[in-house]
The first five atom37 places (N, CA, C, CB, O) and aatype in JSON, in Angstrom:
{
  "aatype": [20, 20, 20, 20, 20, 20, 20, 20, 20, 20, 20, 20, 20, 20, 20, 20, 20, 20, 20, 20, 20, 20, 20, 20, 20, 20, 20, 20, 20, 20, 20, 20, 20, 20, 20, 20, 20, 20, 20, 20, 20, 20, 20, 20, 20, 20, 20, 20, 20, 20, 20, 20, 20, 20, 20, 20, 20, 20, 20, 20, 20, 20, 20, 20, 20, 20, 20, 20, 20, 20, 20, 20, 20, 20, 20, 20, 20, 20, 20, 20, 20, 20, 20, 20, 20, 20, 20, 20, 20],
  "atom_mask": [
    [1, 1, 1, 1, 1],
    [1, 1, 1, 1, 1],
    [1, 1, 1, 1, 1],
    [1, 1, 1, 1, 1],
    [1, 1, 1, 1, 1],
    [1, 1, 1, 1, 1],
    [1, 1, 1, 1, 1],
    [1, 1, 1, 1, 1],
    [1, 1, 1, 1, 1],
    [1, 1, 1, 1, 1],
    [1, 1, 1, 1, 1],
    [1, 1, 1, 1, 1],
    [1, 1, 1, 1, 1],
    [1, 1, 1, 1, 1],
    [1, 1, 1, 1, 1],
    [1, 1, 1, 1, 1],
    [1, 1, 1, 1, 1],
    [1, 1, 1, 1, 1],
    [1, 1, 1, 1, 1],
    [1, 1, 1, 1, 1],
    [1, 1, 1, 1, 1],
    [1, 1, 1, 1, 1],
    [1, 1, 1, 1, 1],
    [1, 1, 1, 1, 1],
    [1, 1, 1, 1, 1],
    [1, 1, 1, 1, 1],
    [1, 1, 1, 1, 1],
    [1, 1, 1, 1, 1],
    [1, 1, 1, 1, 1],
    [1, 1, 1, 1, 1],
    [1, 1, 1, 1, 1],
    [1, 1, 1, 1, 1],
    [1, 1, 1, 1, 1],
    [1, 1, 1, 1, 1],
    [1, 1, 1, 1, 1],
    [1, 1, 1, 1, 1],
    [1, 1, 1, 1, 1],
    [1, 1, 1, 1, 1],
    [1, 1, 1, 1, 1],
    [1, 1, 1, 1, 1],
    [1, 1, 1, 1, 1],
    [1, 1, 1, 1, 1],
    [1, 1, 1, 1, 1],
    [1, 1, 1, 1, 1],
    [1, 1, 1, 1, 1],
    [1, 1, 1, 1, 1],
    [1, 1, 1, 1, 1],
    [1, 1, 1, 1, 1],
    [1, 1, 1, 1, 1],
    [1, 1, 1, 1, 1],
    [1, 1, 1, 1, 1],
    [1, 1, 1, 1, 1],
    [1, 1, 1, 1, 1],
    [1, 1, 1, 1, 1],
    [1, 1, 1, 1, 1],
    [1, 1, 1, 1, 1],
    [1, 1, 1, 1, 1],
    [1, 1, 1, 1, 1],
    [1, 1, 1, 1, 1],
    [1, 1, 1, 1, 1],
    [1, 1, 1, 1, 1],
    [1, 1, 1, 1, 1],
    [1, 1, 1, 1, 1],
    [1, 1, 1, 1, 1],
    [1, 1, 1, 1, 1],
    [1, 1, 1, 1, 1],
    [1, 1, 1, 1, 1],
    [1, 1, 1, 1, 1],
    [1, 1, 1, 1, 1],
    [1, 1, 1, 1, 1],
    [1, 1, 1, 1, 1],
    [1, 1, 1, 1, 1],
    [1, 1, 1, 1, 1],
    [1, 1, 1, 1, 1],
    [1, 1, 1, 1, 1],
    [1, 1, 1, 1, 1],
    [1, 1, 1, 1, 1],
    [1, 1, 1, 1, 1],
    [1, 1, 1, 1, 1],
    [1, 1, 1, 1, 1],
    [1, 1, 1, 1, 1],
    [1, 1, 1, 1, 1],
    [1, 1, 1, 1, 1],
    [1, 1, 1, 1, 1],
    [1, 1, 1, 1, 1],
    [1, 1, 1, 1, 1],
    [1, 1, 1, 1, 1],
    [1, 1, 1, 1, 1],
    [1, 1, 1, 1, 1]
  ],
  "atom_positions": [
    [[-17.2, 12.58, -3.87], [-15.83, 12.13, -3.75], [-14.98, 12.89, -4.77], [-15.73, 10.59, -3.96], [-15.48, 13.0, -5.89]],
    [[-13.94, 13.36, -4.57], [-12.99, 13.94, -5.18], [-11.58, 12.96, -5.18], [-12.86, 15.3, -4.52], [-11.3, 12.12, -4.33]],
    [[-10.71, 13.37, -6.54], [-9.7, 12.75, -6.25], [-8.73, 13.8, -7.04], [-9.76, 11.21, -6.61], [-9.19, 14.61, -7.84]],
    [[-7.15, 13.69, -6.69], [-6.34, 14.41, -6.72], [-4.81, 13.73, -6.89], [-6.63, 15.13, -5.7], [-4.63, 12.52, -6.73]],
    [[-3.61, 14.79, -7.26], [-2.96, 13.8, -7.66], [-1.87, 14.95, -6.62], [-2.86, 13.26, -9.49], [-2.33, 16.08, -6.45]],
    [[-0.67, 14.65, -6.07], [-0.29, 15.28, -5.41], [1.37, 15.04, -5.4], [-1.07, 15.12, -4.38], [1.58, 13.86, -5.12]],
    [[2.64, 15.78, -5.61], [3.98, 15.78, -5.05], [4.25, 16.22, -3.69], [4.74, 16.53, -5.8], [3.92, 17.36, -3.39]],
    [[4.89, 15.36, -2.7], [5.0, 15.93, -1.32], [6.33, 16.55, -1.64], [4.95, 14.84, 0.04], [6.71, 17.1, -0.61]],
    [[7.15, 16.7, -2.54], [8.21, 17.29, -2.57], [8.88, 15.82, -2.14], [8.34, 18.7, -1.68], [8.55, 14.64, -2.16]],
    [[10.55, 17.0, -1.56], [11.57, 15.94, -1.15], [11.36, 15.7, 0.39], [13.16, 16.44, -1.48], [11.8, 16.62, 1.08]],
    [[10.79, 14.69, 1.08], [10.51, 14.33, 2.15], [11.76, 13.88, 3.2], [9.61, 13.42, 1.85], [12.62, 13.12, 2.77]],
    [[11.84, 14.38, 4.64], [13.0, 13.23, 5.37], [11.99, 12.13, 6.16], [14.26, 14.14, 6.78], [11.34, 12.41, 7.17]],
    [[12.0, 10.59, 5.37], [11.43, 9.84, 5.93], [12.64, 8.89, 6.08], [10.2, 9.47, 5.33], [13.77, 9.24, 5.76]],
    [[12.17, 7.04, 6.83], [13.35, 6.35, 6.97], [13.56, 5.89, 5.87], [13.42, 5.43, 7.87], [14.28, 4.89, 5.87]],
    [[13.07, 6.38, 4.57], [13.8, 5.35, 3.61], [15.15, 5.35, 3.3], [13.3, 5.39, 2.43], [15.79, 4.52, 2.64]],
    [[15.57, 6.5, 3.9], [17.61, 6.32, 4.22], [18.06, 5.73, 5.06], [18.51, 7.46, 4.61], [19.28, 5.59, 5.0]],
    [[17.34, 5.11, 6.23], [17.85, 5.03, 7.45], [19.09, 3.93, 6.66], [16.64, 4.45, 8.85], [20.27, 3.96, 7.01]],
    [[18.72, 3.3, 5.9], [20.14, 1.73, 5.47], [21.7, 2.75, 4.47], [18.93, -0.13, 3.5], [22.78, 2.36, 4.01]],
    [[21.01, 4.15, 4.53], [22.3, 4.35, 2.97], [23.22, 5.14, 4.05], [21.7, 5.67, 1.0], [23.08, 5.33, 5.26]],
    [[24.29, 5.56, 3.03], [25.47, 5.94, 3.67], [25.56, 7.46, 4.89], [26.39, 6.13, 2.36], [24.58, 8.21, 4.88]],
    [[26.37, 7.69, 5.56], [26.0, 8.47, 6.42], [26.55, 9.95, 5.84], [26.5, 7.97, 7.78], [26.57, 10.89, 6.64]],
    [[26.87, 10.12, 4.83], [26.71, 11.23, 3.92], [25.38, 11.6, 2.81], [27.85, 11.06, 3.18], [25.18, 12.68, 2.25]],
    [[24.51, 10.24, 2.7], [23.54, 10.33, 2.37], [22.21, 10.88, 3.37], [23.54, 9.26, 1.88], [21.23, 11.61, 3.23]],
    [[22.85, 10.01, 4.51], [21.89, 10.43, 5.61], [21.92, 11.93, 6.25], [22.14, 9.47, 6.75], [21.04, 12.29, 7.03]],
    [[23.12, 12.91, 5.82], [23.59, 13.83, 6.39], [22.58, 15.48, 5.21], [25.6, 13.48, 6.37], [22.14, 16.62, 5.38]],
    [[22.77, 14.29, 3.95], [21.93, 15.4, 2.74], [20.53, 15.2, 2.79], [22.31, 15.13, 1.02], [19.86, 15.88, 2.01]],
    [[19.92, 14.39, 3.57], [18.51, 14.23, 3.64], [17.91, 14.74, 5.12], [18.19, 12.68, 3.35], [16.78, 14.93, 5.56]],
    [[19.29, 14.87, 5.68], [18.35, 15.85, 6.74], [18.69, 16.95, 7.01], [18.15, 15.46, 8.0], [18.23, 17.57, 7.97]],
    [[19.78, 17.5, 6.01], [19.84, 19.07, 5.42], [19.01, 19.26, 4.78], [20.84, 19.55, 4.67], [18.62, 20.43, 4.88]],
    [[18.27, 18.45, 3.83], [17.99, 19.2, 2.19], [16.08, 19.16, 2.34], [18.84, 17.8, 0.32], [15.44, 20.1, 1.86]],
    [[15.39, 18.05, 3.01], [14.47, 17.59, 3.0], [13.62, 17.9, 3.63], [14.57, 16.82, 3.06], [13.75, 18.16, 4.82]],
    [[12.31, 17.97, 2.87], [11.19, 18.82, 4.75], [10.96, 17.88, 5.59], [9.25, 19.52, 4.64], [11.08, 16.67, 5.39]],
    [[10.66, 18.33, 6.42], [9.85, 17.33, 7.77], [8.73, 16.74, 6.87], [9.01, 18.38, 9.38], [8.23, 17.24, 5.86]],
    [[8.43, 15.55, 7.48], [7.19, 14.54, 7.14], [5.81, 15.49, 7.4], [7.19, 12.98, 8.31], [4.91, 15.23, 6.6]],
    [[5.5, 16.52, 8.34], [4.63, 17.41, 8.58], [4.13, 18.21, 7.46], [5.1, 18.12, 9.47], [2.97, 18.42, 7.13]],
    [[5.71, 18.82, 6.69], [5.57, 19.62, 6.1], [5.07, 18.55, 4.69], [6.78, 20.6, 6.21], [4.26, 18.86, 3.81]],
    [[5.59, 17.66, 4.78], [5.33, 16.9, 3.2], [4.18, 16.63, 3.09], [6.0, 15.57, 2.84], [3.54, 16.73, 2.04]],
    [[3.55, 16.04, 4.67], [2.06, 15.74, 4.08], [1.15, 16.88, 4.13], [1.32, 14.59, 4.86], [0.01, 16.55, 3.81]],
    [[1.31, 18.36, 4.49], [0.36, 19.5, 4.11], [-0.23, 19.43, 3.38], [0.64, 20.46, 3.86], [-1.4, 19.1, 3.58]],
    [[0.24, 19.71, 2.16], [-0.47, 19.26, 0.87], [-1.45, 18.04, 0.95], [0.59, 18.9, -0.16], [-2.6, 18.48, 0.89]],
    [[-1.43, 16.84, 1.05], [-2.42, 16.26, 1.49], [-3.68, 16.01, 2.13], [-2.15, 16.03, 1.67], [-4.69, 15.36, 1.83]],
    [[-3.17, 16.99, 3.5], [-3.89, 17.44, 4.65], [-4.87, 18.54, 4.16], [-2.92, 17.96, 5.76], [-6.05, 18.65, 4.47]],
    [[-4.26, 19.2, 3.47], [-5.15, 20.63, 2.98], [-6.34, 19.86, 2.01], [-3.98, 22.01, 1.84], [-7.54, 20.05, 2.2]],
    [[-5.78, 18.93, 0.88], [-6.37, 18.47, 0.11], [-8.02, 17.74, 0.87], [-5.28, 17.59, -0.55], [-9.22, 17.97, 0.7]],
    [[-7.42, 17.01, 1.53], [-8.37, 16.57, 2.15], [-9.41, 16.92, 3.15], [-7.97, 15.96, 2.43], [-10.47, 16.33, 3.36]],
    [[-8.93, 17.98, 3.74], [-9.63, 18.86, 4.89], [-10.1, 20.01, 4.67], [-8.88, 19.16, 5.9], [-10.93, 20.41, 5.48]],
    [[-9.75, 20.94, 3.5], [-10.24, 22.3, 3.43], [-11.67, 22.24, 2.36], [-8.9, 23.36, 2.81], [-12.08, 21.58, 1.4]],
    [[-12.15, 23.5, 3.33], [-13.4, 23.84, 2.25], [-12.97, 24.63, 0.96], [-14.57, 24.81, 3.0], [-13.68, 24.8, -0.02]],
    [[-11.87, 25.02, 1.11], [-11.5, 25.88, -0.34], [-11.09, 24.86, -1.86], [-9.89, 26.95, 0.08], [-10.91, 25.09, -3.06]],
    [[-11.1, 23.32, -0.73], [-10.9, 23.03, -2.42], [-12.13, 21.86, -2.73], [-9.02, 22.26, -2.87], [-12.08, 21.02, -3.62]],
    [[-12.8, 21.98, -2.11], [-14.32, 20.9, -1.65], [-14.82, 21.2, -3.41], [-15.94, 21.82, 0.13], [-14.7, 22.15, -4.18]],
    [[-15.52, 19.57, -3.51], [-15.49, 19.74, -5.31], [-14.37, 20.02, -6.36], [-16.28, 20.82, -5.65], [-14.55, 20.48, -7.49]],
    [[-13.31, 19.71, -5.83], [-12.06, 20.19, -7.04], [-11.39, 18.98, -6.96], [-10.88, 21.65, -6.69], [-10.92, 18.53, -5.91]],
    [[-11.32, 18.31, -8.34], [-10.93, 16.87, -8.4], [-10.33, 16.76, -9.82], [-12.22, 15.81, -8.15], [-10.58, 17.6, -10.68]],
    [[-9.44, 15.59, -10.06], [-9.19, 15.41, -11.23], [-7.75, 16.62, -11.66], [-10.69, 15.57, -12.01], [-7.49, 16.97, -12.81]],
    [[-7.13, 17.0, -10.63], [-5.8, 18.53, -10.3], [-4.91, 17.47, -10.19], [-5.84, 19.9, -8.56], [-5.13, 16.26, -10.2]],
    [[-3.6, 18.27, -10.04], [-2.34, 17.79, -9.9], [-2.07, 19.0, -8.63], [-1.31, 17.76, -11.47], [-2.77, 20.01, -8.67]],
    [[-1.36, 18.9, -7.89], [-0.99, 19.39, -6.91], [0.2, 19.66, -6.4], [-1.42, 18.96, -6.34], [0.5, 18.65, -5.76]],
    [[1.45, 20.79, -6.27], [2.8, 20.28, -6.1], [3.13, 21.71, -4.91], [3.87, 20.12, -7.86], [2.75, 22.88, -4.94]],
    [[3.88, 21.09, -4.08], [4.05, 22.24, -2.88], [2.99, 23.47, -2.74], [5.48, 22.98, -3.11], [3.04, 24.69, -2.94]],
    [[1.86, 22.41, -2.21], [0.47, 23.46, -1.89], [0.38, 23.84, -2.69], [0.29, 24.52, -1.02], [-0.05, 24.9, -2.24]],
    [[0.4, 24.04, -4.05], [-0.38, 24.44, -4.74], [-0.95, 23.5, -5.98], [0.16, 25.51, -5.03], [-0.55, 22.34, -6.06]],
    [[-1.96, 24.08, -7.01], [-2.25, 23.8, -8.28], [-0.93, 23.7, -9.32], [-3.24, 24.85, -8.66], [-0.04, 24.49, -9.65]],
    [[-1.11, 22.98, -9.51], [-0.04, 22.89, -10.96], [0.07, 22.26, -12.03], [0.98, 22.6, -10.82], [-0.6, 21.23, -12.13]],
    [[0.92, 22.66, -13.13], [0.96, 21.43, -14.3], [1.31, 20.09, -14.04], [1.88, 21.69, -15.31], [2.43, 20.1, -13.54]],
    [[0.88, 18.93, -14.15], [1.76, 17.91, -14.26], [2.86, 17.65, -15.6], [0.88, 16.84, -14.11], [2.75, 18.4, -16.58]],
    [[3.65, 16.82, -15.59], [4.25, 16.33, -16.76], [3.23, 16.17, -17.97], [4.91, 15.02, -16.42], [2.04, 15.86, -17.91]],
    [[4.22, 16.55, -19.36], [3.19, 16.66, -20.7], [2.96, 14.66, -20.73], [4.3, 17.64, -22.64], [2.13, 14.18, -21.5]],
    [[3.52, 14.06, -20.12], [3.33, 12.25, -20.64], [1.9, 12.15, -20.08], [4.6, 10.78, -19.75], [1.0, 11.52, -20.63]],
    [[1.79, 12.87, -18.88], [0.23, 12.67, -18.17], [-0.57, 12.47, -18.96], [-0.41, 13.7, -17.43], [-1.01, 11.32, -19.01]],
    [[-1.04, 13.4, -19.83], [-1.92, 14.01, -20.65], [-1.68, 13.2, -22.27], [-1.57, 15.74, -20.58], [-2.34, 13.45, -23.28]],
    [[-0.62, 12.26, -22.17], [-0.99, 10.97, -23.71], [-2.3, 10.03, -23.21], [0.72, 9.48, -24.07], [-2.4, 9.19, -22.31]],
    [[-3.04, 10.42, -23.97], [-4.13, 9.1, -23.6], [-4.13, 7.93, -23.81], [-5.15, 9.11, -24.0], [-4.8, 7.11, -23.18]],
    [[-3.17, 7.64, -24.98], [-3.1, 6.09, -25.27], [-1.79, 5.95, -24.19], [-2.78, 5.55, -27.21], [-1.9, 4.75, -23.96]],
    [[-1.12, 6.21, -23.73], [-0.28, 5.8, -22.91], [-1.16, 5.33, -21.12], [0.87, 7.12, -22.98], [-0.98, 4.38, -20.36]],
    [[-1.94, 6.33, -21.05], [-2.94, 6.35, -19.89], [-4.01, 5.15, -20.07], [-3.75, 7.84, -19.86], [-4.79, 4.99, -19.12]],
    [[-4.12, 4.32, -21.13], [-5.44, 3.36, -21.8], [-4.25, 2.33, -21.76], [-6.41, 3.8, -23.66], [-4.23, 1.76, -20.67]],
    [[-3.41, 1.99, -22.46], [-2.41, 1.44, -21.72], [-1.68, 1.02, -20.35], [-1.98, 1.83, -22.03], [-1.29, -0.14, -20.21]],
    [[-1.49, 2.01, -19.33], [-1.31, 1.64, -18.21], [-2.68, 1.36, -17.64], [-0.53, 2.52, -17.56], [-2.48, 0.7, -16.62]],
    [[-3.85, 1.52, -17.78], [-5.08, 0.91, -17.73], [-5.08, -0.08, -17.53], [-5.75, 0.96, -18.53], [-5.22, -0.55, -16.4]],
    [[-4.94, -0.72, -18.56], [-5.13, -2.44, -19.24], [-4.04, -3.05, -18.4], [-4.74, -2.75, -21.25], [-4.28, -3.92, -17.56]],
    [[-2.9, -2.59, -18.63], [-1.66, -3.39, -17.72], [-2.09, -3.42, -16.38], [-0.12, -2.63, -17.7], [-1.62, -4.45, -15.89]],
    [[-2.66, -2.9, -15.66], [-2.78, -2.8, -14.39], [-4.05, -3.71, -14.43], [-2.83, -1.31, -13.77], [-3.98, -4.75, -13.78]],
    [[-5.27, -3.43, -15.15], [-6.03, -4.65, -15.23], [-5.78, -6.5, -15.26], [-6.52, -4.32, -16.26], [-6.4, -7.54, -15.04]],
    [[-4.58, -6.05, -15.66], [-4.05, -7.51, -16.03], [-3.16, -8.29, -14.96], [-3.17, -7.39, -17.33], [-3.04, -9.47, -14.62]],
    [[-2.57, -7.08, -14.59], [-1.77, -7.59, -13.12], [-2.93, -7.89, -11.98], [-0.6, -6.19, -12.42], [-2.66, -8.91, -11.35]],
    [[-3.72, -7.48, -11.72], [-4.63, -7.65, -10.42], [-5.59, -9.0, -11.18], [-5.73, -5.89, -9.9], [-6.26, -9.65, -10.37]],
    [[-5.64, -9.31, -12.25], [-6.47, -10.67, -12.27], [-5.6, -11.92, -11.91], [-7.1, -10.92, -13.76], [-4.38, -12.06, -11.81]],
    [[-6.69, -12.81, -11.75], [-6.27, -13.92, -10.7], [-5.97, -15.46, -11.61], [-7.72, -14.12, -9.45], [-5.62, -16.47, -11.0]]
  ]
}
């Protein structure tokens, strides 16, 4: 099992369908198709070129840096615990 961390970019999905129709007019100028957003995903999950490669950040098909906050560990041991704490019953 591999896991991966991935940006689809700026997507045109319905989460505009409610905002204004100048909003709706820049999101389906500016935004890729849902096809194109989930590539990255698709590749991730389906290709042999990246079979065994886990623990990446991923941003418009490719490898990339994530943000330097990623990489605080006590911030990461932290959202840990918080999230531990929300899912108990």
């Amino acid at each position: 099992m591999t896991v991966n961390c991935l940006n689809p970019g700026f997507v045109a999905t319905n989460l505009a369908r409610d905002e204004s129709s100048m909003m709706r007019l820049f999101v389906r100028l500016l935004a890729a198709s849902p096809e194109k957003g989930a590539a990255t995903s698709i590749y991730l999950a389906s290709s042999a070129d990246v079979q065994g490669v886990s623990g990446t950040y991923w941003s418009h098909g490719k490898e990339a840096r994530s943000s330097q906050f990623t990489y605080d560990v006590a911030a990461s041991q932290r959202l840990w615990e918080a999230s531990i704490e929300l899912i108990r019953f």
